[in-house]
C-alpha positions as CSV (number, residue, x, y, z in Angstrom):
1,X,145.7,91.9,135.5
2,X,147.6,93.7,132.9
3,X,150.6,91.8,134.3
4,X,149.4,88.8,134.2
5,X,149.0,89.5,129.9
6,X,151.9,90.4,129.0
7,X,153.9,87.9,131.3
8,X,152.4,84.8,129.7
9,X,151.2,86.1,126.7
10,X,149.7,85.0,123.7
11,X,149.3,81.4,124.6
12,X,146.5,82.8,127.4
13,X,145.0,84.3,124.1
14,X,145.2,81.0,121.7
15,X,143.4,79.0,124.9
16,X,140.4,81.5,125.3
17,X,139.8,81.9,121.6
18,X,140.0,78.1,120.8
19,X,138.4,77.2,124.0
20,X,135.2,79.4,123.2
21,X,135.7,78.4,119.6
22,X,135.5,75.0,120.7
23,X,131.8,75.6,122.1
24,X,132.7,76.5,125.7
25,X,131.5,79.9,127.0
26,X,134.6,82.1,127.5
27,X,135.3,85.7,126.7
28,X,137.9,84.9,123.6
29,X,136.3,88.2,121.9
30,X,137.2,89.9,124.8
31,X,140.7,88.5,124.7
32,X,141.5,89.8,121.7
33,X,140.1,93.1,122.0
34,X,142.7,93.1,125.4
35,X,145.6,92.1,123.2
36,X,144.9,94.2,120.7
37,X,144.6,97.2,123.3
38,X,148.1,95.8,125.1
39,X,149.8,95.7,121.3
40,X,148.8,99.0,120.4
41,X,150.6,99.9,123.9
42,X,154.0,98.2,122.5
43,X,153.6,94.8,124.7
44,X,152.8,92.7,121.3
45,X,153.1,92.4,117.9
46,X,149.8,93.1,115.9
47,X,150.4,90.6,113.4
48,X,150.9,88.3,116.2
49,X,147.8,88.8,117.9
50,X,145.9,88.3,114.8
51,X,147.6,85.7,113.5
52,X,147.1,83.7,117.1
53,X,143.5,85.2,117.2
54,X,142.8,83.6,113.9
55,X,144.6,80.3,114.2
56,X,143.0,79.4,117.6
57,X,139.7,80.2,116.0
58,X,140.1,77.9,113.1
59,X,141.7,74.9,115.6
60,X,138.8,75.5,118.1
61,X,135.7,75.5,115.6
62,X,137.2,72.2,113.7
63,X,138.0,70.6,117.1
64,X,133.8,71.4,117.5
65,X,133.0,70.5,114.1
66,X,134.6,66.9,114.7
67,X,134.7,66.2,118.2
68,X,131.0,67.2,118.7
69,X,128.9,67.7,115.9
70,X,130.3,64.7,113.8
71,X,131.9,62.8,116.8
72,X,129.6,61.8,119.6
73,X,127.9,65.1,120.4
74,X,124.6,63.9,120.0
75,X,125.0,61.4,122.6
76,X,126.6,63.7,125.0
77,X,123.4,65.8,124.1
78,X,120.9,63.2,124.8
79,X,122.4,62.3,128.4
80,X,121.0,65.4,129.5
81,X,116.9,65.9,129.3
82,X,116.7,69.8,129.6
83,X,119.7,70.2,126.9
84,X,117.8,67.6,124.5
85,X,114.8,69.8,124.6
86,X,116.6,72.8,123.7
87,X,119.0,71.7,120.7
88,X,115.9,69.4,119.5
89,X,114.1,73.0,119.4
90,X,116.8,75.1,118.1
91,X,118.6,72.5,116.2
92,X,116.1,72.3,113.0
93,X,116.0,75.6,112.3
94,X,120.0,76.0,112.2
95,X,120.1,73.6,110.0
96,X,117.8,75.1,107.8
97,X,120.0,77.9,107.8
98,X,123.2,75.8,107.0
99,X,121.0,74.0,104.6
100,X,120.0,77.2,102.6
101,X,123.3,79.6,102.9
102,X,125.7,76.7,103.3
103,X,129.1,78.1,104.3
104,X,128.1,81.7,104.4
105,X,126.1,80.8,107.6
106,X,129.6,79.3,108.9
107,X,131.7,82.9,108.1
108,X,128.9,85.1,109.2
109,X,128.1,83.0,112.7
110,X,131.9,84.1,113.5
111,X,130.8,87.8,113.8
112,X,127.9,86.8,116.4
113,X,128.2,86.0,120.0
114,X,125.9,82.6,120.2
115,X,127.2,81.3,117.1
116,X,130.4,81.4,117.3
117,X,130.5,79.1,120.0
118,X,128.1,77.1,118.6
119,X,128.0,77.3,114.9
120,X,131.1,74.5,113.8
121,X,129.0,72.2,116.1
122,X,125.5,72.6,114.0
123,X,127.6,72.9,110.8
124,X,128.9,69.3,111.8
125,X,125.4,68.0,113.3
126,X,124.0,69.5,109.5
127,X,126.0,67.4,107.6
128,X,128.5,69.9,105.7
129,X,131.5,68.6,103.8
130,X,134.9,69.4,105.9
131,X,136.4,70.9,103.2
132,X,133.6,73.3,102.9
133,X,133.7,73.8,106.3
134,X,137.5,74.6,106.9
135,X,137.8,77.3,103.4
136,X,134.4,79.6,105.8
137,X,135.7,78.7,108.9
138,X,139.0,80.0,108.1
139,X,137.9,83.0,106.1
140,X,135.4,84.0,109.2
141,X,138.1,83.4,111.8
142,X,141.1,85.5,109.6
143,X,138.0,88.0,108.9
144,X,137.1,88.5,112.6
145,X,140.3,88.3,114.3
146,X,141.5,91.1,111.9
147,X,138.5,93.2,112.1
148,X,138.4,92.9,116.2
149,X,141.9,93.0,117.0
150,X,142.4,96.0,114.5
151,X,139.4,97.7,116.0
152,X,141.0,97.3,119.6
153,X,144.6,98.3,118.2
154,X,143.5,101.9,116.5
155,X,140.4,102.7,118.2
156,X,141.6,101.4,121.5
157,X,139.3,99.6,124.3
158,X,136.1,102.2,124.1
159,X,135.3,101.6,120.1
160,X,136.2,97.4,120.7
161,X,134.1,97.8,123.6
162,X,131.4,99.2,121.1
163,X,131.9,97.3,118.0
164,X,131.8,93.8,120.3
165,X,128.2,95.0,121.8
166,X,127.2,96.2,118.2
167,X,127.9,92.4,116.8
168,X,124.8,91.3,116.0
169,X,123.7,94.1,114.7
170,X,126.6,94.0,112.2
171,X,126.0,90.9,111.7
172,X,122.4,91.0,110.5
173,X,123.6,94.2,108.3
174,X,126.1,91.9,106.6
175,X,123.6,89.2,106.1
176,X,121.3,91.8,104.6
177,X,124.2,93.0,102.3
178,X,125.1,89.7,101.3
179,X,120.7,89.0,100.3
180,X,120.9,92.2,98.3
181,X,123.9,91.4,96.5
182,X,122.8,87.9,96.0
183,X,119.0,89.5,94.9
184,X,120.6,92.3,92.9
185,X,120.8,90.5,89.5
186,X,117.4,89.0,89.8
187,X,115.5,92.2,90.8
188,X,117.6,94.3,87.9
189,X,116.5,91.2,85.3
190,X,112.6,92.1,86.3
191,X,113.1,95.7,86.6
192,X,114.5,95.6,82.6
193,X,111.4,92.7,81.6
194,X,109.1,95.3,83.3
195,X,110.8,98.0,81.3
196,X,110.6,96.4,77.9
């Protein structure tokens, strides 16, 4: 398997990341936490895996964000009853969440297993500006492909391993970080009209 890495390389790692990107299931996570293990063992650049990481993220979420959630993905949605149901269902709500944290929703949903293969799709079905769009996207995927494929270069396979299960919980810590940096000037404003 380790063979099969290092002879073709980083464009194995561009497809799986853009492909799961794109919206279809694939271990892309898991593919960079591989190639950051095989660089850390002198097979690959670093900067090369990230980079790759990152730019096949960014390609695969704006090939979603057009080709399904602004191009056509709703028909391709309705031709199948049982899908229908679901996104009808789970559909609303994420675009509530796009509706009220805009771009945030786009970075954070990088960091959590579901969304990222999902989240340039709703982002599109929601409505949001491209331009918008792209400056999260691209911060998410630059964020995550550093953080994961810097995790699997120092800490090796075992802490990836970890940190890639721990996901959603960092991902709901960082939400709840961002609400009480967002909520800190308001609650400090009642705390001194309180005090006065």
């Amino acid at each position: 398997m380790t063979s099969l890495f290092t002879s073709h390389g980083l464009p194995l790692l561009f497809a799986a990341v853009a492909i799961e990107s794109f919206g279809i299931p694939l271990p892309g996570e898991t593919a960079l936490i591989a190639f950051g293990v095989l660089a850390s063992q002198g097979h690959y650049s670093i900067v090369a895996v990230i980079a790759i990481a990152a730019a096949a993220a960014i390609v695969g979420d704006n090939l979603g964000f057009w080709l399904i959630g602004r191009h056509g993905g709703r028909a391709l949605i309705a031709k199948s009853p049982l899908l229908e149901r679901r996104v009808q269902r789970a559909l609303p709500r994420a675009e509530a969440l796009i509706e009220r944290y805009g771009g945030r929703t786009v970075f954070l949903g990088r960091f959590i297993a579901l969304l990222r293969e999902t989240i340039a799709w709703i982002a599109g079905f929601a409505g949001m500006s491209w331009p918008r769009f792209l400056f999260w996207n691209a911060s998410g995927g630059v964020v995550w492909a550093s953080a994961v494929g810097l995790g699997a270069y120092f800490g090796g396979k075992a802490i990836a391993d970890t940190a890639s299960r721990l996901g959603l919980y960092l991902g709901v810590a960082a939400v709840i970080v961002i609400f009480l940096i967002k909520a800190a000037p308001r609650l400090v404003g009642r705390l001194r009209g309180l005090a006065s």
